[in-house]
C-alpha positions as CSV (number, residue, x, y, z in Angstrom):
1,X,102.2,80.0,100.5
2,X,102.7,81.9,103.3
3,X,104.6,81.3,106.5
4,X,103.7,82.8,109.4
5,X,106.3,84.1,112.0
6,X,107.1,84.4,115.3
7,X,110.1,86.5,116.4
8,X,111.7,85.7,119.8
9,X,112.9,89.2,121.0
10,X,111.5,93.1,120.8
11,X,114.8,95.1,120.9
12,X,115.1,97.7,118.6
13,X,116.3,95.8,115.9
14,X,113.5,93.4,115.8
15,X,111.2,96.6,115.5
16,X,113.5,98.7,113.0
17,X,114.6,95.6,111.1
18,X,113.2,92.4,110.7
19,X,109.3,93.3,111.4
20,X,109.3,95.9,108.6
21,X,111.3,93.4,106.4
22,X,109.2,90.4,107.1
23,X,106.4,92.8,105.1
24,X,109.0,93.3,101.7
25,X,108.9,89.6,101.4
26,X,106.3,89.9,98.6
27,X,104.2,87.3,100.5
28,X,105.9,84.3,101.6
29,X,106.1,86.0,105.4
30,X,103.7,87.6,107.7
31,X,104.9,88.3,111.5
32,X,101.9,87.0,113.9
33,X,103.8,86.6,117.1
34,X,106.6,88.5,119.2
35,X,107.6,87.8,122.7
36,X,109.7,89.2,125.0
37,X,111.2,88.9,128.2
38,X,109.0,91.1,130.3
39,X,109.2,94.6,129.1
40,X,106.6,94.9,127.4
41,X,107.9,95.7,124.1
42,X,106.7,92.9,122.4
43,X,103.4,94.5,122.8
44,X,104.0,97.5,120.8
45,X,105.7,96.2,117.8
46,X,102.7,93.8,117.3
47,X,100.3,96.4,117.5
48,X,102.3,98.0,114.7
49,X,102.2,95.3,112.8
50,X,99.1,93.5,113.2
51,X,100.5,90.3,115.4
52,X,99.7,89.0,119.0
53,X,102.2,89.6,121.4
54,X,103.2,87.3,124.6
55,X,106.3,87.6,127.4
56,X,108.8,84.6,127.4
57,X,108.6,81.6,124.7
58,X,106.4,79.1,125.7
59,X,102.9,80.7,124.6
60,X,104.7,81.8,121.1
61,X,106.2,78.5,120.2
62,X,102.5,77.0,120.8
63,X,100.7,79.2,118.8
64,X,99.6,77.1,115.7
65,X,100.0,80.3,113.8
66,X,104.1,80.0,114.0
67,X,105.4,77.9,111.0
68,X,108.7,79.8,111.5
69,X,110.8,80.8,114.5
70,X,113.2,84.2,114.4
71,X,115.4,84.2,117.5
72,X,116.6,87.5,117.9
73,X,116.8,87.5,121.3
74,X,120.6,88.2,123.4
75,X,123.3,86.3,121.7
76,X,124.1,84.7,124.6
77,X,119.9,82.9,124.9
78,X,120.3,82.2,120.8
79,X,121.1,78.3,121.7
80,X,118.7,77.9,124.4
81,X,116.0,79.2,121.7
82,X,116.5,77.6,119.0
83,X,116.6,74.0,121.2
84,X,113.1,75.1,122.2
85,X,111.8,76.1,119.4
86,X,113.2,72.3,117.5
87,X,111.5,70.5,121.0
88,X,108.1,72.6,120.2
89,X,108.8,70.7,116.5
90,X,109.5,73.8,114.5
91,X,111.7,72.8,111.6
92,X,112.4,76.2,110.2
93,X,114.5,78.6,112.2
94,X,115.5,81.7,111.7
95,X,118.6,83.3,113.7
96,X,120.0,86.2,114.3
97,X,124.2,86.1,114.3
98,X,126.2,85.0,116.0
99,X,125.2,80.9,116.1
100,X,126.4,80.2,119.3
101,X,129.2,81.5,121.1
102,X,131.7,78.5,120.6
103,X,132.4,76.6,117.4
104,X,131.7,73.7,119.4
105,X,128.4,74.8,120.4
106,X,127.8,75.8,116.9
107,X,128.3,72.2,115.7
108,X,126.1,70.7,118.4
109,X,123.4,73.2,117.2
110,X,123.5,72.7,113.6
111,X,123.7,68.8,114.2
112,X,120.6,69.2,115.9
113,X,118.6,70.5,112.9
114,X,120.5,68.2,110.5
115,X,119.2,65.2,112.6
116,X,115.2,66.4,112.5
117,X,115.4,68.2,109.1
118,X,114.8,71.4,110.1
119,X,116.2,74.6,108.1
120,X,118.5,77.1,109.8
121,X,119.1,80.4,108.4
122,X,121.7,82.9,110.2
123,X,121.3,86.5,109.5
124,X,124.8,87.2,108.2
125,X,122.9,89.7,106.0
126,X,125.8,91.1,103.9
127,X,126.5,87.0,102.8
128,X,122.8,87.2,101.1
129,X,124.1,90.8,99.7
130,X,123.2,90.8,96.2
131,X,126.4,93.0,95.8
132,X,128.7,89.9,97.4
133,X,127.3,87.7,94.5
134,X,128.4,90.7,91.8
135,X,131.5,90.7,93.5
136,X,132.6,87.2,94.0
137,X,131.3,86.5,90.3
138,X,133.7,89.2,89.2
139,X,136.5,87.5,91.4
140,X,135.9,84.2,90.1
141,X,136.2,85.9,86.3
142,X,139.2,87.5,87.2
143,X,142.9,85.9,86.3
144,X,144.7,86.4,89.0
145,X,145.0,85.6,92.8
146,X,143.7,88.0,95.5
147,X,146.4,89.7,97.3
148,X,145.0,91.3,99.9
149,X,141.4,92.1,101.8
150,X,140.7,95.1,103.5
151,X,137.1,95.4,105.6
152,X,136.8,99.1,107.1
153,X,133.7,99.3,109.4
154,X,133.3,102.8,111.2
155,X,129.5,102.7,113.0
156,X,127.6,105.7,114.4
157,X,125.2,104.4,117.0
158,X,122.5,102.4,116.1
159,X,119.7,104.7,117.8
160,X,120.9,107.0,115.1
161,X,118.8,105.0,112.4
162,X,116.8,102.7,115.1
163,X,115.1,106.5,115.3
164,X,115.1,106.5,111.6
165,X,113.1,103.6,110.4
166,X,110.9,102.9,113.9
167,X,109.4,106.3,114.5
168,X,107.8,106.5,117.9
169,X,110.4,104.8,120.2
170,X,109.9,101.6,121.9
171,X,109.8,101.6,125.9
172,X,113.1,101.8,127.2
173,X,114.2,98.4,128.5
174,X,116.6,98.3,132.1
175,X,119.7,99.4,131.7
176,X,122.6,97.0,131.7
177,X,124.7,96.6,134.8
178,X,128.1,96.9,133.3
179,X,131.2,97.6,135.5
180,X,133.6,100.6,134.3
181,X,135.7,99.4,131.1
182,X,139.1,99.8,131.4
183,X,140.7,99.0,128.0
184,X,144.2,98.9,129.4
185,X,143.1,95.8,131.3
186,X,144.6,93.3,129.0
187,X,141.8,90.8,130.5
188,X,138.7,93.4,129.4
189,X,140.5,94.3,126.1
190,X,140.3,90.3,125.3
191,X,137.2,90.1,126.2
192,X,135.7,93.5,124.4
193,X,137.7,92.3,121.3
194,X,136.1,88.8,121.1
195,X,133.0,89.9,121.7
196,X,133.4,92.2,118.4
197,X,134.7,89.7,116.2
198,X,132.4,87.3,117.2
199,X,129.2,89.3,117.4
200,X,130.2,92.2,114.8
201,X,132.9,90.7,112.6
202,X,130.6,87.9,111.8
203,X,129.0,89.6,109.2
204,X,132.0,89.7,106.8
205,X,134.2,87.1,108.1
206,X,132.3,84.4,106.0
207,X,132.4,86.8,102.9
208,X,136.5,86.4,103.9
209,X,136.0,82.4,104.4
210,X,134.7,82.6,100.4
211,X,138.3,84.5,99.3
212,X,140.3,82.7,101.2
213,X,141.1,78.4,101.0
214,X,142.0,78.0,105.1
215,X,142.0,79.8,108.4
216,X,144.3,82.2,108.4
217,X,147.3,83.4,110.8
218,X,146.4,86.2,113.4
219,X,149.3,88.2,112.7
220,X,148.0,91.0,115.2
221,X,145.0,92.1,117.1
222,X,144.9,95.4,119.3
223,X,141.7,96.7,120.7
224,X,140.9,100.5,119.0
225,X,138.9,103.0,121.8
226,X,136.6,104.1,121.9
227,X,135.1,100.5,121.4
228,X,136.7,98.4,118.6
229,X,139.4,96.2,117.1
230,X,142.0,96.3,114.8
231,X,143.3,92.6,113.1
232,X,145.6,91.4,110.5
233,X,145.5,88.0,109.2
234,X,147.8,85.9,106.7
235,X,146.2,83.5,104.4
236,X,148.1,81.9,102.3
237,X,150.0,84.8,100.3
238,X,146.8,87.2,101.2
239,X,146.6,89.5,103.6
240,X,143.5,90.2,105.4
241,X,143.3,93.6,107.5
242,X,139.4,94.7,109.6
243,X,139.4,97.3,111.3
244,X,136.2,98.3,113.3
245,X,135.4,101.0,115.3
246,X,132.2,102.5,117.2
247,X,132.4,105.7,117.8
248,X,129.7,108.0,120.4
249,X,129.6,110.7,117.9
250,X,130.3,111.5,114.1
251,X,129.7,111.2,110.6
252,X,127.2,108.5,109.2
253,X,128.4,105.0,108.9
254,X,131.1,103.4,106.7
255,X,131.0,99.7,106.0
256,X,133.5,98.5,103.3
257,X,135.1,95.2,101.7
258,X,137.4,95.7,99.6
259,X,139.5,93.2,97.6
260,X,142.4,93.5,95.3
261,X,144.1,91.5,93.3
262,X,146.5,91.7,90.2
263,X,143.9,93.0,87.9
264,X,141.5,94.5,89.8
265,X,140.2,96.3,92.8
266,X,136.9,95.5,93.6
267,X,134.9,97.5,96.6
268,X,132.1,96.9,98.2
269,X,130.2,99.4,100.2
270,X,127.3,98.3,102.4
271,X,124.8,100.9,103.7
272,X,124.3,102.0,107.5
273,X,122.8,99.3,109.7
274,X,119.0,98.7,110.0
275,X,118.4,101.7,106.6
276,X,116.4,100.1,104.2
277,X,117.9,101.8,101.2
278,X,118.1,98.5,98.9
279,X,121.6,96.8,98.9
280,X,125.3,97.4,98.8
281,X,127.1,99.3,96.2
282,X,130.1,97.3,94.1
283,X,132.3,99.1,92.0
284,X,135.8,97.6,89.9
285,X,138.5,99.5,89.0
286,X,140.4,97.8,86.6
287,X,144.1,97.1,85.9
288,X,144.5,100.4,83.2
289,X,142.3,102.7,86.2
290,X,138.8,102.2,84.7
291,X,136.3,102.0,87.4
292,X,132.9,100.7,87.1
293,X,130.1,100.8,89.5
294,X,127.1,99.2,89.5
295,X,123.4,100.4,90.1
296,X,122.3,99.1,93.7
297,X,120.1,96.1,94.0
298,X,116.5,97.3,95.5
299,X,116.4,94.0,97.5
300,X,118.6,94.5,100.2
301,X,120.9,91.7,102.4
302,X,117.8,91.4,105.4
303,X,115.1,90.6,102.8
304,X,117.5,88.5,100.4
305,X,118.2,86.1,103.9
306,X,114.6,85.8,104.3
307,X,113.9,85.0,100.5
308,X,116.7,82.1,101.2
309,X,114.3,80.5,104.0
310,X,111.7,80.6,101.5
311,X,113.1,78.7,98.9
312,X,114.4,76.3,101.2
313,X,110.7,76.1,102.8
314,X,109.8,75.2,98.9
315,X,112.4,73.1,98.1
316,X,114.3,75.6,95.8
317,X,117.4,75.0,97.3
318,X,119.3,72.7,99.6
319,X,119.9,72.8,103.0
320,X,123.7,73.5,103.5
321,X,124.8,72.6,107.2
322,X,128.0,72.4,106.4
323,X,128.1,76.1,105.1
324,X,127.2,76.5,108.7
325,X,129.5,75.0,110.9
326,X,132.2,75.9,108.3
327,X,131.3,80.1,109.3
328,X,130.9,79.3,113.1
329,X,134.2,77.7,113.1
330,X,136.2,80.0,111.0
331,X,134.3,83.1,113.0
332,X,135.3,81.3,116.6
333,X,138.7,80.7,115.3
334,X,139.8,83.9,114.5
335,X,137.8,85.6,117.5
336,X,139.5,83.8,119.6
337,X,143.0,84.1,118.6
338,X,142.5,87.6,118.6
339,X,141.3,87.1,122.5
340,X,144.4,85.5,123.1
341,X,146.7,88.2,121.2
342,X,145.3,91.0,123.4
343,X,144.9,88.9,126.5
344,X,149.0,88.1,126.3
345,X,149.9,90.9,124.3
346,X,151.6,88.3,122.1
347,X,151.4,88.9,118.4
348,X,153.1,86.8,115.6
């Protein structure tokens, strides 16, 4: 069967990622609808792709054509979607990270599709990884407790490969009012920092939440400039250290997990944002120096989420809300603490 699906947003990554995606599916998706708020945008990516296009929700979430519903609109509209798109009585839901903005939120949210049924897929795509399945089986395999965890993340801008993978550029949107930032304001830091956690560091902080057995202890938090943060955490007797930067100019991207323990070091490299070049890259170097790396999987994190909704949409696999609010609330956790670290300038 296939579903057909509306996407709630026309920003460039709903042009440069999840449109072209939605056609690597091998079948179970086709997009037929994309709104947007006015701009116009939503117009051109359905041409490019053979869907109708309307502005706001209300004609996409009545078009009988919609089985499935991708919000991928602001972060801070992703509640207020997917409660409208559960009141139109769609019960499969796609969402782009983060959740919600609270854990508390979050829970509401989740309990809201747990009470009609409905399935709800976030897009952490490097969870769906096929390399984070090679690597956690390795770690599960391995004798030994992990000792530390390491996530480097260095991003050029995303017009860099938004120009890449979308060709002719999509009409530029209005440009956010945004007062100067002033990073020395500890107030602005906090906030900056949160918002990077929370809106950037969700994509690895649930492959940490599968390492580690609690929430850890902020240790630190410090904002990096241009725009970035720099965290350690204590988990039990691991150490956790992400650092993240964005940086105006430089080289390509670098986006790495790495995890060590007694016996091994095992890596994992995930490619530049929005570049379908198939997954991440794992490699193990062992305990005598013997390092091993494995060929990368053709079917990269974005298509492996979507391939998730489908077998849940066949009944292939269960619906896990728990999974769910567990990430929102381990995410919002450690986002805020690291608020609070920079806001006081109080670290443990």
């Amino acid at each position: 069967m296939t579903w057909g699906v509306g996407i709630i947003g026309s920003g460039p990554g709903v042009a440069a990622l999840h449109a072209p995606t939605l056609a690597r599916t091998g079948g179970d998706f086709r997009l037929v609808h994309v709104s947007d708020a006015g701009s116009g945008r939503a117009a051109v990516i359905a041409e490019r792709f053979g869907a109708r296009a309307s502005a706001g929700v209300e004609t996409l979430l009545a078009d009988p054509d919609v089985d499935v519903v991708a919000v991928c609109s602001p972060p801070s509209l992703h509640a207020e979607h997917v409660r409208a798109s559960l009141a139109a009585g769609r019960r499969a839901i796609f969402c782009e990270k983060p959740l919600a903005d609270t854990a508390d939120e979050a829970e509401r949210l989740v309990a809201e599709c747990a009470a009609v049924g409905a399935l709800l897929v976030v897009g952490t795509n490097h969870l769906f990884d096929p390399a984070w399945a090679r690597a956690t089986h390795h770690l599960s395999a391995l004798d030994g407790r992990i000792s530390a965890v390491t996530v480097t993340l260095c991003l050029s801008p995303n017009d860099r490969y938004h120009a890449l993978t979308m060709g002719e550029p999509l009409p530029a949107g209005p440009a956010p009012k945004r007062p100067p930032l002033d990073l020395d304001d500890p107030a602005q830091s906090a906030a900056v920092v949160r918002q990077l956690v929370a809106g950037l560091g969700v994509h690895d902080l649930p492959l940490v939440r599968d390492l580690v057995s609690s929430t850890p202890e902020l240790i630190w938090a410090r904002p990096v400039p241009p725009i970035g943060f720099d965290l350690a955490l204590r988990a039990n007797d691991a150490l956790v250290r992400f650092t993240a930067v964005m940086l105006p100019e430089g080289a390509d991207s670098l986006w790495r997990v790495s995890v060590a323990t007694a016996s091994a070091r095992i890596e994992v490299e995930f490619p530049p944002p929005f570049v379908h070049v198939g997954g991440a890259r794992t490699s193990v170097r062992d305990a005598a120096g013997v390092r091993t790396v494995y060929p990368i999987d053709r079917h990269d994190g974005y298509e492996k989420e979507w391939r998730a909704l489908a077998a849940l949409l066949r009944g292939e696999a269960a619906m896990e809300y728990d999974e769910l609010r567990a990430d929102a609330a381990f995410v919002t956790a450690i986002a805020d603490a690291a608020a609070a670290a920079v806001r006081t300038g109080v670290s443990r």
